[in-house]
PAZAPA-4460 file (N, C-alpha, C; in steps of 0.05 Angstrom, whole numbers, plus 32768, in hexadecimal, padded with zeros to 4 digits):
% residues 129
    n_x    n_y    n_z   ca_x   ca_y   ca_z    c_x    c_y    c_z   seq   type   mol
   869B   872E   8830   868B   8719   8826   8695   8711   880A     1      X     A
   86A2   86FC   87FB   86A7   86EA   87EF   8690   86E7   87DF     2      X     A
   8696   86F1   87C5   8682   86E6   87B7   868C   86E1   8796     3      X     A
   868E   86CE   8791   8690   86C3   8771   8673   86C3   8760     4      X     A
   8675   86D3   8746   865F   86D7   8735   8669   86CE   8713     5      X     A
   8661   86BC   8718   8660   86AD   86F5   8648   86BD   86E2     6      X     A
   864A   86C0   86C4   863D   86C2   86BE   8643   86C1   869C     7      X     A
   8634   86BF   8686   8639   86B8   8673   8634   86A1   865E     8      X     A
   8625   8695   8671   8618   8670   866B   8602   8680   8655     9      X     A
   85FA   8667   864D   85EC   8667   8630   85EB   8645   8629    10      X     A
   85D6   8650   860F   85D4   863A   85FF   85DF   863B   85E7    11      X     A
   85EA   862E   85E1   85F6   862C   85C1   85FD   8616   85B6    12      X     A
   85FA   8612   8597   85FD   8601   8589   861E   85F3   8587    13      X     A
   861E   85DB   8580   863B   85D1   8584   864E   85DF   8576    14      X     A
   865D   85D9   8570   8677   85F0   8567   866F   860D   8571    15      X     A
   865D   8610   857F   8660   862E   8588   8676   8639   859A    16      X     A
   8670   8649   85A6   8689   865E   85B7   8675   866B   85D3    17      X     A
   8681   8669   85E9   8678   8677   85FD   8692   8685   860B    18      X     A
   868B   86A2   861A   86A2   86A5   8631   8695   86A6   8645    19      X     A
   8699   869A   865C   8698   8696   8678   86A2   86AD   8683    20      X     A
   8697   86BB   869F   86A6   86CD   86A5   869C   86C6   86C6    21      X     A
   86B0   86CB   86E0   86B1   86C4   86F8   86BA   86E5   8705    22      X     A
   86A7   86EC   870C   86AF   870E   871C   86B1   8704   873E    23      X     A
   86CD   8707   8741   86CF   8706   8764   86CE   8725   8771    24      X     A
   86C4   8729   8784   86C7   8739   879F   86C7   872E   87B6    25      X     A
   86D2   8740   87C0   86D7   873D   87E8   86E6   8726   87EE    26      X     A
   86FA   8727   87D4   870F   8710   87CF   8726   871C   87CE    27      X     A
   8738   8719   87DD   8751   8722   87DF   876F   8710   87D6    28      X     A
   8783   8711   87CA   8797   8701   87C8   8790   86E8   87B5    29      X     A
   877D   86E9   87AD   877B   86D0   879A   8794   86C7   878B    30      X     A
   878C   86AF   8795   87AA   869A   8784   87A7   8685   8774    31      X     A
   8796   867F   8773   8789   8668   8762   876F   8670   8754    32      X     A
   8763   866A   8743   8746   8664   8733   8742   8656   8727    33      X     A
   8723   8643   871C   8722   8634   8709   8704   862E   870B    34      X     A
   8704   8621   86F4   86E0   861F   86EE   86E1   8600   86EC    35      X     A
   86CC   85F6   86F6   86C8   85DD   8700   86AC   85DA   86E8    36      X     A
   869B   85C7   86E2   8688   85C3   86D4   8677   85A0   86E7    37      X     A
   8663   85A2   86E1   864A   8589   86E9   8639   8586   86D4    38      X     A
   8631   8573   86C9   8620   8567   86BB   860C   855F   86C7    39      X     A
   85ED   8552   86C6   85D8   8540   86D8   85E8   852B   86D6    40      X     A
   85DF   8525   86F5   85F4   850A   86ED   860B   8500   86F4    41      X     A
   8611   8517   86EC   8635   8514   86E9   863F   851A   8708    42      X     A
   8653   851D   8709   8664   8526   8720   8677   853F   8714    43      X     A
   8679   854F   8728   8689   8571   8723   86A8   856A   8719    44      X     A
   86A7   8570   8706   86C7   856B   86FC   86CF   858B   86F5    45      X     A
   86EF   8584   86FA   86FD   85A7   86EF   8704   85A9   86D4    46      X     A
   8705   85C0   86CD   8706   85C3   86AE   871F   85D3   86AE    47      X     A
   8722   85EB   86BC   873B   85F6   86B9   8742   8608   86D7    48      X     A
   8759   860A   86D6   8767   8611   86EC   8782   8629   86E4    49      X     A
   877C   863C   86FC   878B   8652   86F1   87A7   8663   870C    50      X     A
   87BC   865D   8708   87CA   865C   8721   87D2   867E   8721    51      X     A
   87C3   869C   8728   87BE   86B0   8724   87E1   86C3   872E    52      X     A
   87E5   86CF   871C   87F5   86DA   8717   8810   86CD   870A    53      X     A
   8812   86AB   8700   8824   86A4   86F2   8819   8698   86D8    54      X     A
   8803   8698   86D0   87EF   8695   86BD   87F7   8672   86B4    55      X     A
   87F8   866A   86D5   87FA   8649   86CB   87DE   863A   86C4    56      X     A
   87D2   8632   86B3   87B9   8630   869F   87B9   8614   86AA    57      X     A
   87A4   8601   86B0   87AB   85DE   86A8   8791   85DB   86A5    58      X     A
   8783   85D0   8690   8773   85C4   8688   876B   85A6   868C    59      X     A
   8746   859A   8689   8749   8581   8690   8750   857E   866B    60      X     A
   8752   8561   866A   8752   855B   8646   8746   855E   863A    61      X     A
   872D   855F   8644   8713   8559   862F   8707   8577   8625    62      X     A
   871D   8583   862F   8711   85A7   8627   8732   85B2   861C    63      X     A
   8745   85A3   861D   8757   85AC   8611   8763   85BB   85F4    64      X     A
   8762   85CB   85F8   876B   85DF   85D4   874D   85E7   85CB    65      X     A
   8739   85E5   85DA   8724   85F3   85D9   8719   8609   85EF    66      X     A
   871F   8607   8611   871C   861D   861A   8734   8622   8621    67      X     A
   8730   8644   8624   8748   8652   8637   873F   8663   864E    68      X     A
   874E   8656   8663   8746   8667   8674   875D   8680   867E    69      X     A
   8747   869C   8680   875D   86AA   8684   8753   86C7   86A0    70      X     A
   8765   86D0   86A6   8759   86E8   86BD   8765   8702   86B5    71      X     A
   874C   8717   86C1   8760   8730   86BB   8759   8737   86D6    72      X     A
   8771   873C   86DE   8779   874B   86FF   8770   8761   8705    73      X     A
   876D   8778   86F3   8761   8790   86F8   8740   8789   86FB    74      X     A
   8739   8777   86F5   871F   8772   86F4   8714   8763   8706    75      X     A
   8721   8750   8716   8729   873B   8722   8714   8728   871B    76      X     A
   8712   871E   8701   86FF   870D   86F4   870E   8704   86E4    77      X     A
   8709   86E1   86E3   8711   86D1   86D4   8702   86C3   86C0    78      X     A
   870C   86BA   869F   86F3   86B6   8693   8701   8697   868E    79      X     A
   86E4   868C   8683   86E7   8675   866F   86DD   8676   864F    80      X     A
   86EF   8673   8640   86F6   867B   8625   86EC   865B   861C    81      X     A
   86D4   865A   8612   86CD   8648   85FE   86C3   8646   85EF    82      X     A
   86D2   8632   85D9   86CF   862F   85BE   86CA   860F   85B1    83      X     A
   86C1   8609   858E   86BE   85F1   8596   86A8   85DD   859F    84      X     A
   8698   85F2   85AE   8682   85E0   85C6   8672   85C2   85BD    85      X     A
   8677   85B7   85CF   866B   8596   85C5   8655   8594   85DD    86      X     A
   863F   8584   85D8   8625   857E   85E3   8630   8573   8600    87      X     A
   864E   8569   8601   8651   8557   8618   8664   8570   862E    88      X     A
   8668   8583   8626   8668   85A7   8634   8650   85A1   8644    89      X     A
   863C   859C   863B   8627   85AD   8655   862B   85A7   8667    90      X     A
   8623   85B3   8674   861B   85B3   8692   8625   85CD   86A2    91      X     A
   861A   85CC   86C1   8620   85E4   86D3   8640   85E8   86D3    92      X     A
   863F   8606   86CB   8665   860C   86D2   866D   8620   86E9    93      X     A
   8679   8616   86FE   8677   8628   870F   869E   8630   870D    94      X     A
   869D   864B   871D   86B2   8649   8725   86C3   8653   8740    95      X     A
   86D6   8649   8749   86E4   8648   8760   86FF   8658   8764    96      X     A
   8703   8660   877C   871B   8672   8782   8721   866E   87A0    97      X     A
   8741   866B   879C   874A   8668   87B8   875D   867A   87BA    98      X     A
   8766   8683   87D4   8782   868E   87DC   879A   867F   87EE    99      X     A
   878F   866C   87FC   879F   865E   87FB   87AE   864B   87F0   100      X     A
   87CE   8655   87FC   87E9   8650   87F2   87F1   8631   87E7   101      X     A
   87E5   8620   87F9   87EB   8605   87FE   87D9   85FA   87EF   102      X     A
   87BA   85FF   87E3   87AC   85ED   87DB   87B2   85F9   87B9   103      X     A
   87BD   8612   87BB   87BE   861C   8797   87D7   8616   878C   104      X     A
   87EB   860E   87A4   8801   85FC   8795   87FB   85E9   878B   105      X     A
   87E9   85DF   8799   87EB   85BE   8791   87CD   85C7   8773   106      X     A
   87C0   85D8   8778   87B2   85E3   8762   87C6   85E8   8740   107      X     A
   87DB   85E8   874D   87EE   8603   8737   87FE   85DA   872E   108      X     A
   87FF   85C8   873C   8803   85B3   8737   87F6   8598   872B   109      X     A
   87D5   85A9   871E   87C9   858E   8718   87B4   858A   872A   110      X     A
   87AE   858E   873F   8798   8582   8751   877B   859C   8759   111      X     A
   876B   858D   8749   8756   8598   8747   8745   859D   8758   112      X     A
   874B   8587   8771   873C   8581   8784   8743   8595   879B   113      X     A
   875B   85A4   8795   8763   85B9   87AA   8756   85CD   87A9   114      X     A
   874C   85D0   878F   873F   85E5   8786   8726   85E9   8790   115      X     A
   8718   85D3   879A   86F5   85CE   87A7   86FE   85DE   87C2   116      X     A
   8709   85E4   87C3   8711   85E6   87EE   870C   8609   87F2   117      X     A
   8704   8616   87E1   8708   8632   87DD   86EF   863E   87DE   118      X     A
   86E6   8651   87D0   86D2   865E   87C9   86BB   865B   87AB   119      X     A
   86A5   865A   87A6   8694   864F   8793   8687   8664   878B   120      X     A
   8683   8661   876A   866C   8672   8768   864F   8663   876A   121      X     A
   863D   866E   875B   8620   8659   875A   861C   8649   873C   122      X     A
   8635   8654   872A   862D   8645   8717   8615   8653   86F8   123      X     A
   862C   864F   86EB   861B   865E   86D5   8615   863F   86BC   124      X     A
   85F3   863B   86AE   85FB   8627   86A3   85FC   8628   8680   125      X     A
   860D   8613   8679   8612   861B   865A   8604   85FC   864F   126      X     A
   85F1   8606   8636   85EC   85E9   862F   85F1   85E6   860E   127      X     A
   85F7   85DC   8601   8601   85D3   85E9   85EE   85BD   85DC   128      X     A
   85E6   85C2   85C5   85D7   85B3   85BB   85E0   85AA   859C   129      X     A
***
């Protein structure tokens, strides 16, 4: 059984700092990760993407030089490292993991949308005021 667990959301003031943290089990071979985010309103956009075991990082812009996302393998949890935080951060952050080969290339290439095709957590939420 497949299960992704986010956790780490909060409230905090702008320029604050959060880490995100994504605990997978009953997940084998992971090759891809990334944390996706939703606003009300909004539509689910990706924030960062993580191509696992060559520590290829891509970020969207609007979170650029402020989060990092990173994994530790022995743990098989991946976090999101944020700093910085602006009011226009909030919203639900979930995050995602795939093992397949074909959709984390094109993951490891920019496309975020390969990244939806995988496995989900439920979403941890961060709000910024």
């Amino acid at each position: 059984h497949v299960q992704l667990v986010e956790s780490g959301g909060g409230s905090v003031q702008a320029g604050g700092s959060l880490r995100l943290s994504c605990a997978a089990s009953g997940f084998t071979h992971t090759r891809c990760m990334g944390w996706f985010r939703q606003a009300p309103g909004k539509e689910r956009e990706g924030v960062a993407s993580i191509y696992v075991g060559y520590g290829n990082a891509r970020y969207d812009d609007s979170v650029k030089g402020r989060f990092s996302i990173t994994r530790d393998d022995d743990k098989d949890t991946m976090y999101l490292h944020m700093i910085d935080l602006r009011p226009e951060d909030t919203a639900m952050y979930y995050c995602a993991a795939d093992r397949d080969l074909g959709r984390c290339l094109a993951v490891r290439g920019g496309s975020w949308s390969s990244l939806t095709q995988g496995y989900w957590g439920q979403g941890t939420q961060v709000t910024v005021s």
